[in-house]
N, C-alpha and C positions, 0 to 999 in steps of 0.2 A: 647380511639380511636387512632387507629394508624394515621400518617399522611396519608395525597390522594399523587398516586403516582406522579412525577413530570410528565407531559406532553416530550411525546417523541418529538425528533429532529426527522427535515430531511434534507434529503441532496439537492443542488440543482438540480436534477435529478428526486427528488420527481413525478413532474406532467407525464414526461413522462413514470416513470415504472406507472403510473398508466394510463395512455394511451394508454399503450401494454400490458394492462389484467395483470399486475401482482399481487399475492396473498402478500400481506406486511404483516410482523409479527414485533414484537419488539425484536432490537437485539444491544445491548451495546449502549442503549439509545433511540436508531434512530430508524423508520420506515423505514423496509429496506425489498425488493424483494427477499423472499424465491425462488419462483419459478415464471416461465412465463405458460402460457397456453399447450405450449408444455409439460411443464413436466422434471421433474428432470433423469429421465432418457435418453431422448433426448437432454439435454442439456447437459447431462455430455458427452454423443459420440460427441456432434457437435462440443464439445473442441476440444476434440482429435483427429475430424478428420480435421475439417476446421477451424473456430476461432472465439470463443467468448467474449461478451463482459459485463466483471462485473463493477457496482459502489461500490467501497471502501472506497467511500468518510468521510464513517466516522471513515477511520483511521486518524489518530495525523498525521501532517505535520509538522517541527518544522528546525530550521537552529540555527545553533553553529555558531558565529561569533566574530572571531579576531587573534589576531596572536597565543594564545595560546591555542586557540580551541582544537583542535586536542591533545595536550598534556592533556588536561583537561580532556577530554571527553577517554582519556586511561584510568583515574584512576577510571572509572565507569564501564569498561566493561573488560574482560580478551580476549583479539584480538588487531594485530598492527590497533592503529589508524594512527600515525605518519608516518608510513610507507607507506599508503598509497597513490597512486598517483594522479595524478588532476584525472579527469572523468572518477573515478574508483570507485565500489560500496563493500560493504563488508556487512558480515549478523553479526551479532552481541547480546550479550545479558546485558544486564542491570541486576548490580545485589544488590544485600543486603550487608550488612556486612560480613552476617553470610557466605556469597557465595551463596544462594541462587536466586533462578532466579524470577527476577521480571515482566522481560516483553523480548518477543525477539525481535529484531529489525533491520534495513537494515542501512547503511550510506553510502554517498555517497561525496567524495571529490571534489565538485564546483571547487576548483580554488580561488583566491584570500579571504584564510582565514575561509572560508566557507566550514564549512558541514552541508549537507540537511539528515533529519535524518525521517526516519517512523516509529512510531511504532502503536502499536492495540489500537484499537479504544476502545475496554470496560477499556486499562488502560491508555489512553492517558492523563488525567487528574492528576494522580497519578503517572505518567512517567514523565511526564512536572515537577510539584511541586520538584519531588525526585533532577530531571538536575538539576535545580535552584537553590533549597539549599545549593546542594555540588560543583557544579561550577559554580554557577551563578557570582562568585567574577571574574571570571578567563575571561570568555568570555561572551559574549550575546547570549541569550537562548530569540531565537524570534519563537513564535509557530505564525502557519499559518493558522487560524479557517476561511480565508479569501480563501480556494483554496479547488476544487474537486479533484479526484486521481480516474482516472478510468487505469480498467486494459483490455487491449485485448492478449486474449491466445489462443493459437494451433498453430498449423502446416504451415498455411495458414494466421499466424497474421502481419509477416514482407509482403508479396505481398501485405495482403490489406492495411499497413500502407504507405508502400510506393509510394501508389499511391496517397496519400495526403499529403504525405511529401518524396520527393524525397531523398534520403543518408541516411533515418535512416536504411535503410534493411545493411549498412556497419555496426551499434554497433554491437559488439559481445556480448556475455552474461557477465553480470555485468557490461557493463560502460554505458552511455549515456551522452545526451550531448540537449544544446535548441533548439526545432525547432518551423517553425507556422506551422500548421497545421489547413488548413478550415478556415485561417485564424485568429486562436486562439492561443496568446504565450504559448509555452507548455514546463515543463520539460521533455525531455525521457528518462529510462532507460530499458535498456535491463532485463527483469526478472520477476519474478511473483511466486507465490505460487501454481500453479496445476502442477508442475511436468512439462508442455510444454515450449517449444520456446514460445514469448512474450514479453510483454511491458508492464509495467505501466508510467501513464502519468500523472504528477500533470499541473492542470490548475486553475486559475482564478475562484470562484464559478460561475462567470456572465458568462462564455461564455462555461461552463459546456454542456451546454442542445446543443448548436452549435457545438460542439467538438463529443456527445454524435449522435447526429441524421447525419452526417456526418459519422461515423465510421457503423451507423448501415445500412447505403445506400450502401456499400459494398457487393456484392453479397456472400464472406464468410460469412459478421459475423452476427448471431443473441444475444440477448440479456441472458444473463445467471443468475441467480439469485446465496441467498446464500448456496439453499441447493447441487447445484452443485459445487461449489466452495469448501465445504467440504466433498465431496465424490473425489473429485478428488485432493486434498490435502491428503486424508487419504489415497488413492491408488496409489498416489506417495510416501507415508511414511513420508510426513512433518510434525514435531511437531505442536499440536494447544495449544497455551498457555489457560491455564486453564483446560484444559482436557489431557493431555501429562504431561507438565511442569509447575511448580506453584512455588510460594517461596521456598517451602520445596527441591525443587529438585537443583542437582546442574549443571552446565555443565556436568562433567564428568556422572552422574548418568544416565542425559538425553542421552549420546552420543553426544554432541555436544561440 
């Protein structure tokens, strides 16, 4: 007999996608909002034309910490790390020996010694392990199973952020910087994965659902699941790891 499967995660978001009618399927572990009532095709225009809001929370949140961070974490990925500057972000890929691509990935230069690092949730557990082994001498490799990551995208996502947090509509695309928001400590950066203007925001798991119900009382944004998030990833032309790019492939093969 094979073993029973392990009981899926969720995210702290859980109660409310099920509050707002959404269909949850299982996706890289987690019980996670394919779509909402409207429908995935509704949801994919009201990206593009006003601004939605996904939970990503079960991507990897993880921070490289110390002075040699940054140098460490070059000999993992082929992109300047070092050269990066404070509250500036760069996309990036994790790879094998062989040069093959293990997971792709975003990083982001905090500032004093620190970089906040995201990658995909189906291989964050094997992303994590891979950091550790090979620089875990070098720096601190502190993951953050303790924090939600929701993302708000379209056209319409800087007005309605900034009406909750006045100066983030100044980030330009790839940098961010702390703000509160609704009264919840929040990281922001400028960016996201559907091809639009956007933001993804790491927060605190506890004050997730406050952050989350806050952004959706905005007359742009309504709630977006995950089967829009990859139609309109795939209509922007962004690699999805596992189905694009996997070990086998290399940057160059991929185009990246």
């Amino acid at each position: 007999m094979s073993a029973p499967a392990a009981p899926l995660l969720t995210t702290p978001l859980n109660a409310l996608h099920i509050e707002l009618g959404a269909r949850m399927v299982p996706f890289a572990g987690y019980s996670m909002p394919v779509q909402y009532p409207a429908g995935l095709m509704a949801e994919h225009l009201h990206t593009r034309q006003a601004a939605g809001l996904f939970d990503v929370s079960h991507m990897g949140q993880l921070k490289l910490v110390g002075p040699d961070a940054a140098a460490a974490f070059e000999t993992l990925v082929p992109v300047d790390v070092v050269g990066l500057p404070e509250g500036k972000q760069r996309y990036g890929l994790l790879l094998n020996d062989e040069g093959g691509i293990i997971d792709d990935l975003m990083f982001f230069n905090q500032g004093g010694d620190t970089l906040f690092v995201i990658v995909n949730g189906a291989c964050k557990v094997g992303d994590i392990a891979h950091i550790q082994a090979r620089i875990g001498g070098r720096c601190q490799v502190v993951p953050m199973p303790d924090h939600g990551l929701l993302a708000l995208q379209g056209p319409q996502a800087a007005t309605a952020l900034a009406r909750l947090a006045p100066g983030v509509e100044k980030l330009v695309f790839m940098t961010g910087g702390q703000f509160t928001i609704a009264g919840c400590d929040c990281f922001v950066t400028r960016s996201g994965y559907t091809g639009e203007d956007g933001f993804e925001i790491s927060v605190p798991a506890a004050q997730a659902d406050t952050l989350a119900r806050a952004l959706l009382a905005q007359p742009e944004v309504k709630p977006i699941g995950l089967g829009a998030r990859n139609s309109l990833r795939l209509e922007a032309g962004l690699c999805l790891y596992g189905n694009d790019i996997d070990d086998t492939t290399s940057p160059i093969e991929a185009g990246l």
